[in-house]
C-alpha positions as CSV (number, residue, x, y, z in Angstrom):
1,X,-47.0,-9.6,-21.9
2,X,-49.0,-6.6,-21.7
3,X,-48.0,-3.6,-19.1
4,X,-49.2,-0.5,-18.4
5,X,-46.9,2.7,-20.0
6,X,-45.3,4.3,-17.0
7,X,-46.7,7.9,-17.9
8,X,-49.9,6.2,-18.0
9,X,-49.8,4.9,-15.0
10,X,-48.4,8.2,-13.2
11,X,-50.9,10.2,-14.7
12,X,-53.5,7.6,-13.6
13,X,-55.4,5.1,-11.5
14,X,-56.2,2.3,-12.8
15,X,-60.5,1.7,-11.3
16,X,-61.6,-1.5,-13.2
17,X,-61.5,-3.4,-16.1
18,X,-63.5,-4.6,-19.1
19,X,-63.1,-7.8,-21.3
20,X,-60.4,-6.1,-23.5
21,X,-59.5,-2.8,-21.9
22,X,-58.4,-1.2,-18.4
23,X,-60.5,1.5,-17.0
24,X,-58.3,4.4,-15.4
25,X,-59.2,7.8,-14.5
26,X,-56.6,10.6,-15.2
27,X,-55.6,12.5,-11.8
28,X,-56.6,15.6,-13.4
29,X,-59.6,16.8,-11.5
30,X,-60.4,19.7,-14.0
31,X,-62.7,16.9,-16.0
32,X,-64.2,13.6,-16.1
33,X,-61.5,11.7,-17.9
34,X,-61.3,8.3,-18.2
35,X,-58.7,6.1,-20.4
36,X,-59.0,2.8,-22.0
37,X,-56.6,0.8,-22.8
38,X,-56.5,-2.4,-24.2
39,X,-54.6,-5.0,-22.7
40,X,-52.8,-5.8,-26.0
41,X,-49.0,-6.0,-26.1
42,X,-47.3,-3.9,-28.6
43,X,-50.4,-2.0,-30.1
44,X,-50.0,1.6,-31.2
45,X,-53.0,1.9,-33.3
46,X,-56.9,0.8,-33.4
47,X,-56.5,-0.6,-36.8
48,X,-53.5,-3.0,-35.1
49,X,-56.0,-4.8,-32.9
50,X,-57.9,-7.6,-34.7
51,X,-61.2,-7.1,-35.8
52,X,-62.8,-8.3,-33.1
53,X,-60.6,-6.5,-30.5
54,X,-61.6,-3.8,-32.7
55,X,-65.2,-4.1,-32.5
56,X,-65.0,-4.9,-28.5
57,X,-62.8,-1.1,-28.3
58,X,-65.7,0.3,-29.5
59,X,-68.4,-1.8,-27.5
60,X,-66.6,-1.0,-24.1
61,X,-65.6,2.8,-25.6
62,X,-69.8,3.6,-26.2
63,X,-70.3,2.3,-22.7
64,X,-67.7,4.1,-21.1
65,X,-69.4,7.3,-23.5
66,X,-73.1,6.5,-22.4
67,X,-72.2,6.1,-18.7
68,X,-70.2,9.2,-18.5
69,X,-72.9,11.5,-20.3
70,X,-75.7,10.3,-17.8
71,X,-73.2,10.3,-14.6
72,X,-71.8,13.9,-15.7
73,X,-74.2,15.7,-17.5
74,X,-72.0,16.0,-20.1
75,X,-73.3,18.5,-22.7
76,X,-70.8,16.4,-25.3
77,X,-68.2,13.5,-24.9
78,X,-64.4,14.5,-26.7
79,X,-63.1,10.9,-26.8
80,X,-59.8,10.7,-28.6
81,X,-56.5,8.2,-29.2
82,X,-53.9,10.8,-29.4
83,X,-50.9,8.6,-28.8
84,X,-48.4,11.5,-29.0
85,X,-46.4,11.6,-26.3
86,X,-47.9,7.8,-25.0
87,X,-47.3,5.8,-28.2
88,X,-49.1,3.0,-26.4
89,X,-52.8,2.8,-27.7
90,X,-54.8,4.7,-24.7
91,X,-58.4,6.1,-25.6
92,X,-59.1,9.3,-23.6
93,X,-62.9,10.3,-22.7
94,X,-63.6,13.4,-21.3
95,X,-67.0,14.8,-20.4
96,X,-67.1,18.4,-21.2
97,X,-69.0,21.0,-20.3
98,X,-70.0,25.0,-21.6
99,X,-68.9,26.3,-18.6
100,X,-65.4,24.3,-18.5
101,X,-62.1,26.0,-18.5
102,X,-60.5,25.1,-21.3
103,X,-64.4,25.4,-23.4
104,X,-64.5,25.3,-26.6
105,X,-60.5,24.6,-26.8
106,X,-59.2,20.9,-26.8
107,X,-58.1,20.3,-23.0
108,X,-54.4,19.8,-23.6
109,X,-52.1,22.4,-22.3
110,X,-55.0,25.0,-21.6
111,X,-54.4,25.0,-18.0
112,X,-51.9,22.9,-14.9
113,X,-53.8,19.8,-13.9
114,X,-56.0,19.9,-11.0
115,X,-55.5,17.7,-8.2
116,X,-58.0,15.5,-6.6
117,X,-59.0,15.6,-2.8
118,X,-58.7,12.3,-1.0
119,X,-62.9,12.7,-1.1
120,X,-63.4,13.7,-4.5
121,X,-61.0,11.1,-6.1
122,X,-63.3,8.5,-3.6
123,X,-66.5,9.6,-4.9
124,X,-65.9,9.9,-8.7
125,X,-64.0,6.3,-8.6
126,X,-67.2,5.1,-6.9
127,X,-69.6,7.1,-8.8
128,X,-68.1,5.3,-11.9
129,X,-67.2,1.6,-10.7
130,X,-71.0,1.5,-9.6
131,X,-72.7,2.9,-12.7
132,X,-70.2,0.5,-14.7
133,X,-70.0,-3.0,-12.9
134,X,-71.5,-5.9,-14.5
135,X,-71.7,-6.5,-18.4
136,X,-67.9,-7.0,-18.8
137,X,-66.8,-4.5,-16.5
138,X,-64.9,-5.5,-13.4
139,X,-63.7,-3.5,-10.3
140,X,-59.9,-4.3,-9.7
C-alpha cells in the first residue's frame, strides 16, 4: 500500500490529487514549489513506473508546469526528481524568477526555508487548487 515518505510529508502539505500523483506544496515560502508524487508503492525511479504511469507523470507534470508559469509568472520552471535524501520518487516544480534569492543557483541549501503566514499558505493553496480542479485533479 502506498504512503507518503515522512520527510515528505513534514516538509509538506498535501493540496489535491491527480489520477496518478499527490499534489503537495513544500512549506518553503521562498518559491512556488509543488511535488508530485505518484501514488505507486515502492517506486524510486520514473523508468519503474509502467509505461503508462509513465506517460500520465508527464501528463499531470506539464500541467502542474503550465499552471504554475501562468499563476506565477514564472520566467522558467526547474522541475527535477532528485530523490537524494527522499529515495521515494517525488517530482519537485519550482517557479523561478531573476530576481529570486538563490538566482541563477539550484535552490538547495542556498538559503534557510522561509515559513509561510497562516494567509499566504491560504492563498497560494487556493490560488493553485482553483487554477488546477477538474481534468484529473481533485482537491483533498
Amino acid at each position: 500500500m502506498f504512503q507518503l515518505h515522512p520527510r515528505l510529508a513534514e516538509d509538506s502539505i498535501v493540496i489535491g490529487r491527480f489520477e496518478l500523483s499527490l499534489l503537495l506544496l513544500s512549506k518553503d515560502a521562498n518559491y512556488p514549489w509543488c511535488i508530485l508524487v505518484p501514488q505507486v508503492e515502492d517506486v524510486f525511479e520514473i523508468h519503474h513506473l509502467s509505461e503508462e504511469e509513465q506517460m500520465q507523470l508527464m501528463r499531470e507534470s506539464c500541467r502542474l508546469s503550465e499552471v504554475m508559469t501562468s499563476l506565477f509568472d514564472a520566467h522558467k520552471m526547474n522541475v527535477a526528481a532528485l530523490g537524494n535524501v527522499v529515495r521515494q520518487l517525488h517530482v519537485h516544480h519550482i517557479a523561478r524568477f531573476e530576481e529570486d534569492i538563490a538566482w541563477p543557483q539550484p535552490i538547495w541549501g542556498k538559503v534557510p526555508a522561509k515559513i509561510y503566514t497562516h494567509d499566504e499558505l491560504a492563498e497560494r493553496i487556493k490560488r493553485l487548487q482553483n487554477a488546477l480542479v477538474g481534468e484529473g485533479f481533485r482537491i483533498v
